[in-house]
N, C-alpha and C positions, 0 to 999 in steps of 0.2 A: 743464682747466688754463688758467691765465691768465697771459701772455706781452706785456712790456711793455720796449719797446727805447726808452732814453732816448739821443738826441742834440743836438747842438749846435756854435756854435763854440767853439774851445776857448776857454775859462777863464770861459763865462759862470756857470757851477755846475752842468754836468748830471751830475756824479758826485753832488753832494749833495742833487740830486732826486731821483735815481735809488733811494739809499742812503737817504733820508727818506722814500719811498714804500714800500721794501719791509719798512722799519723801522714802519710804519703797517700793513702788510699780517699782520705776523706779530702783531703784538699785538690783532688782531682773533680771531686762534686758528688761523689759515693756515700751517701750512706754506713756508716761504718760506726762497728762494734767491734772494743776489742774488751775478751774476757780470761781473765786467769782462773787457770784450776790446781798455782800452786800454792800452796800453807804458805809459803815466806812472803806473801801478798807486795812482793816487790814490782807490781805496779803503780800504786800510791806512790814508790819512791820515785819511778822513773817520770810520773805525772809532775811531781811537785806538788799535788793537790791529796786531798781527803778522796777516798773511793769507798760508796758502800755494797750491800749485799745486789741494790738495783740498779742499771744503766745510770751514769753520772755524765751528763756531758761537761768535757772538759776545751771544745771547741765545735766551730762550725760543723756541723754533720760527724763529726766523734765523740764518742761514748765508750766510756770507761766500768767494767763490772768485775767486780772481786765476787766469788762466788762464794754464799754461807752456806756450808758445805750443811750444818745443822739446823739452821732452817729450812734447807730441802730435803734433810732425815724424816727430821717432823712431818712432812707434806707427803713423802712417798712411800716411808717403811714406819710410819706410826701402826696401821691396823699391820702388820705383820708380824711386828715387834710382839704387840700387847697379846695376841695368840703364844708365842715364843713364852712369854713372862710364862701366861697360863700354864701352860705344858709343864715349865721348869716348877713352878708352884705347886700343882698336882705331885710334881715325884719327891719334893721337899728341898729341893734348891733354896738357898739362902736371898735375899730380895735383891741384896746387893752387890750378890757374885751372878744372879742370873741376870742384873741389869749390865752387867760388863757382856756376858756369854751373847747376848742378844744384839751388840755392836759390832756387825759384820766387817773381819779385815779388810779395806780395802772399798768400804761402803761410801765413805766420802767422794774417793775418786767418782764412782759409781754415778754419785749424785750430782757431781759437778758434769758429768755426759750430760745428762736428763737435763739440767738446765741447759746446755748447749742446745741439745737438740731443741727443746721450749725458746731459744730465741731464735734457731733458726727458719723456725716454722712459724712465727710471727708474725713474719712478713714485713718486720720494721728495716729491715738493714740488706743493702747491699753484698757488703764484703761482712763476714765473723772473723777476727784474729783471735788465735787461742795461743795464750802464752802457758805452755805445758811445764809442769811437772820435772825436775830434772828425769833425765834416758830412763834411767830404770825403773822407776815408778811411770812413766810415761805409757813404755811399754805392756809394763802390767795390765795398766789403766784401758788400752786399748784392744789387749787383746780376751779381756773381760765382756763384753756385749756375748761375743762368739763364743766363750766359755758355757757363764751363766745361762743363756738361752739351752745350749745344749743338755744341762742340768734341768733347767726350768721344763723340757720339755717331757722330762722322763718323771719330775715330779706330780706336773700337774695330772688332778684325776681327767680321764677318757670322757668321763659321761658324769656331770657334776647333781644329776638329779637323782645316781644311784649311791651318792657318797651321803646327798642330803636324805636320801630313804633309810639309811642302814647307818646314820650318823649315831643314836642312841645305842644301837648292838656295841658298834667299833669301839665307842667312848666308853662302854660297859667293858669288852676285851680286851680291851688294850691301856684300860685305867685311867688316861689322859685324855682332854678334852678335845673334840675332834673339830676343828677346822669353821667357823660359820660363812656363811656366804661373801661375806664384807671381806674375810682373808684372801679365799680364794679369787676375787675380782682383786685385791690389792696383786695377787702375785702376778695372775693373767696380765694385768694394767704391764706390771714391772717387767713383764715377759714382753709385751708389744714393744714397748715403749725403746727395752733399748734394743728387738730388733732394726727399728725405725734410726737409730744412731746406728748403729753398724750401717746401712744401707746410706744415710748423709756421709760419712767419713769416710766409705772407699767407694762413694760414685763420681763421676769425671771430672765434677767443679770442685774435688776439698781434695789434698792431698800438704804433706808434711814436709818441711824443711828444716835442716840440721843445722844447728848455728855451733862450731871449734876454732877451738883456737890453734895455731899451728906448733901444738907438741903432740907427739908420738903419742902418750899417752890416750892424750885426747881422741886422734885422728883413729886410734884402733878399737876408742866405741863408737865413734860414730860410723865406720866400718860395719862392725856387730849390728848396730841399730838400725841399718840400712837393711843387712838378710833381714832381720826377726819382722819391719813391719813389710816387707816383700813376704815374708813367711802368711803373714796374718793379711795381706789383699791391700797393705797401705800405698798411694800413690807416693813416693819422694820425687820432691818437684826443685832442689836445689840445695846449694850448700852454701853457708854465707862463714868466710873464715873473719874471724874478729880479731883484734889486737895485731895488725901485724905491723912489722917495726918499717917506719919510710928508710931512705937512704943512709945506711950511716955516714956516710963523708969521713971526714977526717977522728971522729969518734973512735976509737981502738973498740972500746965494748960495745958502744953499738952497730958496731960494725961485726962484729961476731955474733952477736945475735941476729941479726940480719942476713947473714950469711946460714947459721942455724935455722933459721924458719925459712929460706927458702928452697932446704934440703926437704923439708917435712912438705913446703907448699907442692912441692916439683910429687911428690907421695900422693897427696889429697887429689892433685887433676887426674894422674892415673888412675887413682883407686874408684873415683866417680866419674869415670870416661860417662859425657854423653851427658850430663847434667852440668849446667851452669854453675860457678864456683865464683860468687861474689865475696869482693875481698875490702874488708874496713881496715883503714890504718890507727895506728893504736892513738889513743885520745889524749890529751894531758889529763881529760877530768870525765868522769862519765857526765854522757849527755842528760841532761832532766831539764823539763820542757817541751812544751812540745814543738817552740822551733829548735832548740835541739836534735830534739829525736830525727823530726822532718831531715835537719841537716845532714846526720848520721847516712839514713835511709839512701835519701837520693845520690852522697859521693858513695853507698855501698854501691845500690844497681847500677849507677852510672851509664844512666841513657835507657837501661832495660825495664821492662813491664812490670812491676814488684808483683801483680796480678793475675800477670800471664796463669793460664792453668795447661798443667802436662797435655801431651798429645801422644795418638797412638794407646796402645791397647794398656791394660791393666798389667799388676803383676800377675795374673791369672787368667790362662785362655785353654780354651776347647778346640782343636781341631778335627775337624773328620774328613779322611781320604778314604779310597776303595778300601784300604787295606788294616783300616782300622781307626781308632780315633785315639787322639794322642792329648791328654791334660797338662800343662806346661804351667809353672810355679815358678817367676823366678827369684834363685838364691843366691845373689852377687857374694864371691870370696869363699863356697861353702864347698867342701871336696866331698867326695865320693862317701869316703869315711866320718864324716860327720852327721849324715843324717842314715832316721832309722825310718822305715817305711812298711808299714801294714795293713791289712784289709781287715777291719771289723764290719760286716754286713752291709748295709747302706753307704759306711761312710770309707776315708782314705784318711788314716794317721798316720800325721809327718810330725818327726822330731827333729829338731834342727839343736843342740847343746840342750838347754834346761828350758828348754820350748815347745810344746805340743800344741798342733792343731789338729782336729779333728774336720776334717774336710764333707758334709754332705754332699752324698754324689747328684748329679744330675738323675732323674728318672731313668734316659736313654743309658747313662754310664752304669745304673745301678746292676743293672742284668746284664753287665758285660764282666770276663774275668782280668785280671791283671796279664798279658802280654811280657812284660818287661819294662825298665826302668832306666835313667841315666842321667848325667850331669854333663850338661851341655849348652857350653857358650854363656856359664853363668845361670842357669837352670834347672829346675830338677823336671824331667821329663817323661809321663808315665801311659806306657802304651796300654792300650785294651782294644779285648776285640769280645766280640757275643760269645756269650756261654753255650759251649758245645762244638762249637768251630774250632780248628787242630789249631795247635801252636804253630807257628811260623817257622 
């Protein structure tokens, strides 16, 4: 199955590449769904049609899904919640500042994964297009699975039949209601579930595409956007630049603006050497429909596979030679000085700007020490060798 997450900043068109792409996809004979996970539910617009919380089809083998971010609240963090209430009620929380405290920042996105993953595991559909969130809520969004699990791992109890023996002691000492079985199975569920979405959204068939438009502005987060989901294991599989102005001819202003975007374009192919750099000319009208969109699509790739998926290794590789074994991250754009790099026990903490990952190490990597480090060829590169064997 093939897994295609379009982002951007907002309002460049990455709903209408998104929506143009998997309108390409299904009329190829694909199976296809495409699902939004962002609030401004500008799918419906780009459809032309009504879209609800369930798969809509809006043509031959496509299907349309706006995600209800709160009807998937209900369905995955109800017993979590109503534990949450208890606790805040026991210490004398107010009913209706503990039902605010108990809406997790950022729990929507959360829940719009969790439906992804439920559709992709289906087994109804070929291709998933996901029309993302603008960049930074994007980013958020994805690098939450890997957060959250690492949290979740340190919350959950060890041995749940000594939490359930010693549940009356604890509730007696510590005053608040301790946890019943049904929470702890809601957390576990919540703990699996979006391991299973990290491992669909950085394994070889899903990887993400950056939809800007050719200003400067633009082009230096889509830049950003490119380390941080290289930071987090994300595959970028392309760039699609929107709006760019045809020939101006004898046009004075269009012609200067013409001249201006192809200052920025001649930026965009260098800055993403090595990725395809599909380019749409700017529209009189935006596309809605789905011959439309189709249209869109096909003069964007122009000949090329909209489908194709990346090749070659991840942003993330293990090598091992005699002389030691080397962990390789790569961080396109990102200098020496930018990132902070630490060993806490098990794992490798990379900070790249206002970004942290917490990296578990392999087993073999764990009982090895740090060697040395570098940035190379667009990489961050981290040697180790066995604990106890001299420095090099």
């Amino acid at each position: 199955m093939r897994i295609i997450l379009f982002t951007g900043k907002g309002g460049v068109g990455k709903t209408t590449a998104a929506a143009g792409t998997a309108t390409v996809a299904a009329r190829s004979g694909l199976r296809t769904l495409v699902l939004s996970t962002d609030a401004a539910h500008s799918l419906a617009d780009a459809f032309g049609v009504p879209i609800g919380p369930e798969p809509t089809r809006v043509a031959d083998r496509l299907f349309v899904q706006q995600v209800d971010a709160q009807q998937r609240f209900e369905r995955s963090w109800a017993e979590i919640q109503g534990y949450l209430l208890s606790v805040l009620d026991a210490v004398g929380v107010d009913p209706i500042a503990a039902e605010e405290l108990t809406v997790v920042p950022g729990a929507e996105e959360v829940l719009a994964l969790l439906e992804l993953r439920t559709q992709v595991l289906s087994g109804e559909w070929d291709v998933v297009v996901v029309d993302c969130a603008p960049t930074a809520e994007t980013l958020r969004l994805l690098a939450l699975p890997e957060a959250l699990g690492w949290y979740l791992d340190r919350v959950l109890p060890a041995d749940r039949r000594l939490v359930k023996a010693l549940r009356p002691v604890l509730a007696r000492a510590a005053g608040v209601p301790m946890p019943q079985d049904a929470v702890l199975e809601a957390v576990e569920r919540l703990h699996r579930d979006l391991e299973e979405v990290r491992a669909l959204l950085t394994g070889e068939d899903a990887s993400v595409r950056l939809v800007l438009t050719p200003e400067a502005v633009v082009v230096a987060e889509a830049r950003r956007s490119l380390t941080t989901l290289s930071l987090f294991g994300y595959r970028v599989d392309g760039v699609v630049a929107n709006r760019v102005f045809p020939d101006g001819g004898a046009d004075e202003w269009r012609r200067t603006w013409v001249e201006a975007q192809a200052a920025v374009l001649a930026e965009v192919e260098q800055s993403f050497t090595g990725l395809p750099v599909w380019r749409s000319s700017y529209q009189p009208s935006e596309p809605v429909g789905v011959d439309a969109l189709a249209g869109f699509a096909e003069a964007a790739y122009a000949g090329d596979d909209p489908l194709a998926a990346p090749k070659g290794d991840g942003p993330m590789t293990i090598t091992r030679t005699r002389s030691g074994t080397t962990l390789r991250i790569a961080l396109p754009f990102v200098a020496k000085s930018d990132i902070d790099l630490a060993r806490h026990g098990d794992e490798l903490v990379v900070t790249v700007g206002s970004y942290r990952r917490l990296i578990a190490l392999p087993a073999a990597l764990a009982r090895h020490s740090i060697a040395g480090a570098c940035i190379e060829d667009g990489a961050l590169r981290v040697r180790f060798r066995p604990d106890g064997e001299p420095a090099p």
